[in-house]
C-alpha positions in Angstrom: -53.9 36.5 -13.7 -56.3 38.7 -15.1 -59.0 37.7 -18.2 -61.7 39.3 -19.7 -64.2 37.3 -19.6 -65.6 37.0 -16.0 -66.7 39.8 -13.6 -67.6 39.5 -9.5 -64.0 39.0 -8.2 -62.3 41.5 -6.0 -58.5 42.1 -4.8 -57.9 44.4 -2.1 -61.4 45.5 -1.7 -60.6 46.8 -5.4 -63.0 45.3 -7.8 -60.9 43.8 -10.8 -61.3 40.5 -13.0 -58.6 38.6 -11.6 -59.2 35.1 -11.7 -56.0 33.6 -9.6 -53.3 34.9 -7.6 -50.3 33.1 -6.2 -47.1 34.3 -4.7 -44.2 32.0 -6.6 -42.5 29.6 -4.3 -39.5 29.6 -6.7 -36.5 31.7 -6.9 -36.3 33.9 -10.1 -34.9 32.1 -12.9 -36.7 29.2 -11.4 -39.9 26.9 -13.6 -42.9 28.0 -11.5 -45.9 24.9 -10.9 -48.5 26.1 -9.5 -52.2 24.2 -8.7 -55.1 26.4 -7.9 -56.6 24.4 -4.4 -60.2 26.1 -2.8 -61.2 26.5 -6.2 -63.8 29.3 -6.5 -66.3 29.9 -9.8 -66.6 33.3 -11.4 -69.5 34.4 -13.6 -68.9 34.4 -17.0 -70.0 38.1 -18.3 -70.5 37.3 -22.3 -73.0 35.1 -23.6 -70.7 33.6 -26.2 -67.2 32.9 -25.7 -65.0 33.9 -29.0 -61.9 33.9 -27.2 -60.1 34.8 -23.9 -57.3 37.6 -23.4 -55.0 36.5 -20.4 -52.6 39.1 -19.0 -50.0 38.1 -16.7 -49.8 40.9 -13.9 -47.4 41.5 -10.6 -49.2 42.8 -7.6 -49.9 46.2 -8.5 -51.0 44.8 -11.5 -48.5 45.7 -13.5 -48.2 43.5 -16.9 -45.2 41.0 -16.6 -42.5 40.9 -19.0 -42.5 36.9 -19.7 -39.1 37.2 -22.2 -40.2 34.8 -24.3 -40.8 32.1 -21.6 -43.9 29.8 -22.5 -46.7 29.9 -20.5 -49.3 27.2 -19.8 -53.0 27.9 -18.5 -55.6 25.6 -18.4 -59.6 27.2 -17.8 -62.4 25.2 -15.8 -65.7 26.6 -17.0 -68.8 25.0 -15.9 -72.4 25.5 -16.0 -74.4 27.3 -13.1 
């Protein structure tokens, strides 16, 4: 998952703003759960916070298509 509102993480030596990545433990077709353990904090690169654009991407970052499906995601900030 990709947002636009934090900078300093990396995947693949490629520097991107990717704030979680998972491989689904799930068959297609199948509800995905998935709990972020070894939680790691990224900087936040605005000052203010109007709102936050999430893409959904594959791994090579290509956009999912979702078909309609709801999507849940649920942000820790917290103060460095």
């Amino acid at each position: 998952m990709n947002v636009d509102v934090v900078g300093g993480s990396s995947v693949n030596g490629k520097t991107q703003n990717t704030i979680y990545s998972f491989f689904p433990n799930v068959s297609p077709g199948y509800k995905i759960v998935e709990n972020p353990r070894n939680l790691v904090y990224l900087p936040v690169i605005l000052d203010k916070i109007n709102k936050i654009e999430t893409v959904v991407t594959d791994q090579n970052g290509k956009q999912l298509n979702l078909r309609g499906e709801n999507v849940t995601i649920r942000y820790h900030l917290r103060e460095i």
